[in-house]
C-alpha positions as CSV (number, residue, x, y, z in Angstrom):
1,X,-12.3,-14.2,-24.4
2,X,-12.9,-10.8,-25.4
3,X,-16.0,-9.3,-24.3
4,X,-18.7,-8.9,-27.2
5,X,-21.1,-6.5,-25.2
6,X,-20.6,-3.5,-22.7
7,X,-21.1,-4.1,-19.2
8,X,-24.7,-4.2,-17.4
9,X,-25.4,-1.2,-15.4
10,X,-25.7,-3.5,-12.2
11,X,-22.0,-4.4,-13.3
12,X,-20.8,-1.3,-14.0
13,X,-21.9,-0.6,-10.3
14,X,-20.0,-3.1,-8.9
15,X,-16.5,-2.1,-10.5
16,X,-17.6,1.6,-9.6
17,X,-18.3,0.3,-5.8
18,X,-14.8,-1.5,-5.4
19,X,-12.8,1.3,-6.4
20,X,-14.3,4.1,-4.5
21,X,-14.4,1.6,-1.4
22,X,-11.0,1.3,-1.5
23,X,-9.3,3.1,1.1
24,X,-5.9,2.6,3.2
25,X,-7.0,1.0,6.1
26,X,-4.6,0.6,9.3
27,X,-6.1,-2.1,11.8
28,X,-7.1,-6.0,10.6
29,X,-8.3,-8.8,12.3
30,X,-6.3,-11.9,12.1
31,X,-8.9,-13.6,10.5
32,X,-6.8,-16.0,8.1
33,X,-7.1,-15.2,4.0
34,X,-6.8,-18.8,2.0
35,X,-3.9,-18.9,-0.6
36,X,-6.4,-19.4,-3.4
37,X,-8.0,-16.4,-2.7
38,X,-4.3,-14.5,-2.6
39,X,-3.3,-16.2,-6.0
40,X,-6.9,-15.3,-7.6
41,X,-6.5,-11.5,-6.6
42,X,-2.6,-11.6,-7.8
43,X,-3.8,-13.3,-10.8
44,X,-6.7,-10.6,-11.9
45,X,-4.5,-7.9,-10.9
46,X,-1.5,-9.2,-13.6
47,X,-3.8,-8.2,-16.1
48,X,-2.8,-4.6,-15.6
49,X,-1.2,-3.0,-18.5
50,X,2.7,-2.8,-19.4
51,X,4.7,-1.1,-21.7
52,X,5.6,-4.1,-24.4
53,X,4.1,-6.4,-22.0
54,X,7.3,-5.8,-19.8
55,X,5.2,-7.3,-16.3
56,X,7.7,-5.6,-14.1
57,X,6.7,-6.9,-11.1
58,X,7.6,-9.1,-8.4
59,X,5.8,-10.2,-5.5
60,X,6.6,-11.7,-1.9
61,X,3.6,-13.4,-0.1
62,X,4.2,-13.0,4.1
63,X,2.0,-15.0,6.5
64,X,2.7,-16.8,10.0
65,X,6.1,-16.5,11.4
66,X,7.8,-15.4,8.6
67,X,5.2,-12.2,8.8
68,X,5.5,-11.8,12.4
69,X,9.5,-12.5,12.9
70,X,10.1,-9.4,9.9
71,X,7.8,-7.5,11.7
72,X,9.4,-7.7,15.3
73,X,12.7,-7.3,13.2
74,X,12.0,-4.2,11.5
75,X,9.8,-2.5,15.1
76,X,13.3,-3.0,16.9
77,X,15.3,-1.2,13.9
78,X,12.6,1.1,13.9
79,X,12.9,1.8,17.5
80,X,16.5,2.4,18.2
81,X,17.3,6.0,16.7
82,X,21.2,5.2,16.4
83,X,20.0,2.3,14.1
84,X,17.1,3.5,12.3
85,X,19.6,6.6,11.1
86,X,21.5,4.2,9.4
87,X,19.2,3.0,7.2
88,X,17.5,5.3,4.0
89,X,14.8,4.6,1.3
90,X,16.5,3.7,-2.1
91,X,14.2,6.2,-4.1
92,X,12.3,9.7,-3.4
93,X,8.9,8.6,-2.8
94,X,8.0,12.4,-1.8
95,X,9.5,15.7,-3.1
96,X,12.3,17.6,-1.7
97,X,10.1,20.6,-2.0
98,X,6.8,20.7,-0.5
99,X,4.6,23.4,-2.1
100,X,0.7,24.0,-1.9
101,X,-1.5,22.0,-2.5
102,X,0.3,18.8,-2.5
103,X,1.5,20.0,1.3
104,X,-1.6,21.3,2.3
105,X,-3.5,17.3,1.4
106,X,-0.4,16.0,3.1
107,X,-1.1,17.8,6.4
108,X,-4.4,17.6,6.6
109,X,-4.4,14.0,6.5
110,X,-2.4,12.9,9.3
111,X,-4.1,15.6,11.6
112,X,-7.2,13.7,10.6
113,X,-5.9,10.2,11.2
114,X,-4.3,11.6,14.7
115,X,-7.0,13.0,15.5
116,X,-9.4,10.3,15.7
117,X,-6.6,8.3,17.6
118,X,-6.6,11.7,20.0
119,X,-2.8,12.4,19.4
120,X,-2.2,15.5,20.0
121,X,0.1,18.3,18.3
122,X,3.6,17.2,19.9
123,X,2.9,14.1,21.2
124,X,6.2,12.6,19.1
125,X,6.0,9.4,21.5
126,X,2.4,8.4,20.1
127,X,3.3,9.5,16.0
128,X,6.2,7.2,16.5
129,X,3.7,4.2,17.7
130,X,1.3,5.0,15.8
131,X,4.0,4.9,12.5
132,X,5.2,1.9,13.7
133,X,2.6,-0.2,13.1
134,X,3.4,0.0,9.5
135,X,6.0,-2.4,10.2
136,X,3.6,-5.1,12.1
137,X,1.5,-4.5,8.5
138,X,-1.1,-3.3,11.2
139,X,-1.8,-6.7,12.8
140,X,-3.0,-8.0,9.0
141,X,-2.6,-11.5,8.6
142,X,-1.1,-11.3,5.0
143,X,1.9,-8.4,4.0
144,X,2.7,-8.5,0.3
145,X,6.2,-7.1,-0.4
146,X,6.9,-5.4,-3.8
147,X,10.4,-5.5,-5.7
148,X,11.1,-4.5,-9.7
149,X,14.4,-5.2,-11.3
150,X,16.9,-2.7,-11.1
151,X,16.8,-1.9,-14.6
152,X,13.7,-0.7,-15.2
153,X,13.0,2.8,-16.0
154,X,10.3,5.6,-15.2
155,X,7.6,3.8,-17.5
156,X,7.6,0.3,-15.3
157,X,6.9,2.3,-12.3
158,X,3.6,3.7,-13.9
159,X,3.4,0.3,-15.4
160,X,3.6,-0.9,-11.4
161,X,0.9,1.4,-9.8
162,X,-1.3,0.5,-11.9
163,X,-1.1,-3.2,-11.1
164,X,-1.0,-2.4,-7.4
165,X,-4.0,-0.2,-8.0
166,X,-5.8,-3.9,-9.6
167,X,-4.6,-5.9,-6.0
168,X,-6.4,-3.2,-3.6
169,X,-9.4,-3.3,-5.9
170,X,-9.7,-7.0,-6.5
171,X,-9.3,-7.3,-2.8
172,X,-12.3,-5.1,-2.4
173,X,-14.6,-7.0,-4.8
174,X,-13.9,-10.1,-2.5
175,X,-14.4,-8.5,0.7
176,X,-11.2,-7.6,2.0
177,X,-9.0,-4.3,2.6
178,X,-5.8,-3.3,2.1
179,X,-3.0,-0.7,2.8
180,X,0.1,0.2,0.5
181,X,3.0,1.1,2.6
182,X,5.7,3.5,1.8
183,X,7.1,3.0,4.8
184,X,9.3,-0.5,4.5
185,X,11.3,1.1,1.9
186,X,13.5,2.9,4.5
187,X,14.6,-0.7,5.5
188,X,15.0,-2.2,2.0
189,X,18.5,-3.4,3.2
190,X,17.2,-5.5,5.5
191,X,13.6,-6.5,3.9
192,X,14.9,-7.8,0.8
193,X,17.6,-10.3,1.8
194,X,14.9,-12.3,4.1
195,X,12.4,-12.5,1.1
196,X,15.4,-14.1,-0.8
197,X,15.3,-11.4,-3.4
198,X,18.4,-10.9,-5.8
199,X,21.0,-8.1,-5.6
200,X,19.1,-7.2,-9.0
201,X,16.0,-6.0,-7.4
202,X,14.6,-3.1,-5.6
203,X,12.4,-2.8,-2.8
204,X,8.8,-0.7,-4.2
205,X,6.8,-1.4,-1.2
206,X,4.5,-3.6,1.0
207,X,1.4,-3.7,1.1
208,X,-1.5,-5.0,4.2
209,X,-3.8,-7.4,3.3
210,X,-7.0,-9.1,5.1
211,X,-10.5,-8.0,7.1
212,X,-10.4,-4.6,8.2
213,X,-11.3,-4.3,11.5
214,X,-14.5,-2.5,12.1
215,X,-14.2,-1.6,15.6
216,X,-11.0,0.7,14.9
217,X,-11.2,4.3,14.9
218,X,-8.6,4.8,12.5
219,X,-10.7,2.7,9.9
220,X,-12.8,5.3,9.9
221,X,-11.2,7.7,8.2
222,X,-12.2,8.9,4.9
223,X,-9.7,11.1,2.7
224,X,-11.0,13.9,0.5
225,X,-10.8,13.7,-3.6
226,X,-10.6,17.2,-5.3
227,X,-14.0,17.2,-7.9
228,X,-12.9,16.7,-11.5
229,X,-13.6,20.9,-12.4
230,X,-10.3,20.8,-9.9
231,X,-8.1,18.6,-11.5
232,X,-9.1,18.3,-15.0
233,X,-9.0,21.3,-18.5
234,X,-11.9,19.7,-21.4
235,X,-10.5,20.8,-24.8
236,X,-12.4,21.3,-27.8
């Protein structure tokens, strides 16, 4: 039904709190998440907007021992260097050129997250470990996996953030965190044939689901947001 007032202030605040709560968190307690609540934060987030109503994505639910055997799967890929060479993301997630200021953000926040995990400037033994627990969805008792059909264009990616954008939110408004990760993509060839995905689709990402851990260091890191004078030109 179509809303027939604007929302309260006191709801207004709650939206407001859920997005700006959201942050990519990297260590969860196993503390299970009920299927109902999965399906009900899927659900709200399908109500993101798509060109022609085109819903371009696709969605693989991961718990148990089909979570923890991809997982050990993809650490051991990850971990041999002969192996993990053979095996590239589908799509440029990041430029080919760096330039300033998109570098500068970049930089600054791995130093940050490192350095509240005291790894050091070289230590290539701990950025490796510390990458790697992408691929254990960092000990989170749900990973979502994200695929789009293949012949989809430019405008169903935008279409897609925005309904990945509506799962990290909803998740907020019930409690819980999450973490979209780039990461899996490098090992799309071996991701999508154990979700049972078709030849037809493409890997976009995963994504960690569940209770954040609050005893974690790395949970408390906090990126910085350029102010709107920074980012945005008023006209008229």
């Amino acid at each position: 039904m179509f809303p027939t007032s604007l929302p309260t202030p006191e709801q207004t605040a709650l939206i407001d709190a859920a997005i700006t709560s959201r942050r990519s968190l990297r260590a969860f307690l196993p503390t299970p998440i009920p299927r109902e609540t999965i399906e009900d934060i899927l659900r709200v987030a399908s109500r993101a907007p798509s060109g022609t109503n085109t819903q371009p994505w696709k969605v693989y639910v991961l718990t148990g021992e089909p979570l923890a055997a991809l997982g050990r799967e993809i650490t051991a890929l990850y971990d041999d260097p002969e192996e993990a060479a053979q095996h590239h993301e589908e799509y440029a997630y990041y430029p080919v050129e760096w330039r300033s200021p998109y570098i500068d953000r970049r930089r600054k926040v791995g130093w940050d997250l490192y350095g509240l995990l005291g790894i050091t400037k070289g230590d290539k033994l701990r950025m490796h470990e510390q990458h790697g627990r992408n691929y254990v969805f960092f000990d989170a008792p749900v990973g979502l996996m994200f695929t789009i059909d293949r012949v989809m264009q430019q405008g169903s990616w935008l279409d897609y953030g925005m309904f990945l954008q509506n799962i990290m939110v909803a998740a907020r408004a019930r409690g819980l965190d999450t973490c979209p990760q780039a990461a899996f993509t490098q090992f799309h060839r071996v991701i999508l044939p154990r979700l049972g995905a078709g030849d037809d689709e493409m890997l976009v990402c995963g994504m960690s689901l569940g209770v954040a851990d609050p005893s974690a260091v790395e949970n408390t890191l906090v990126t910085e947001r350029e102010p709107v004078a920074g980012f945005t030109r008023f006209l008229g």
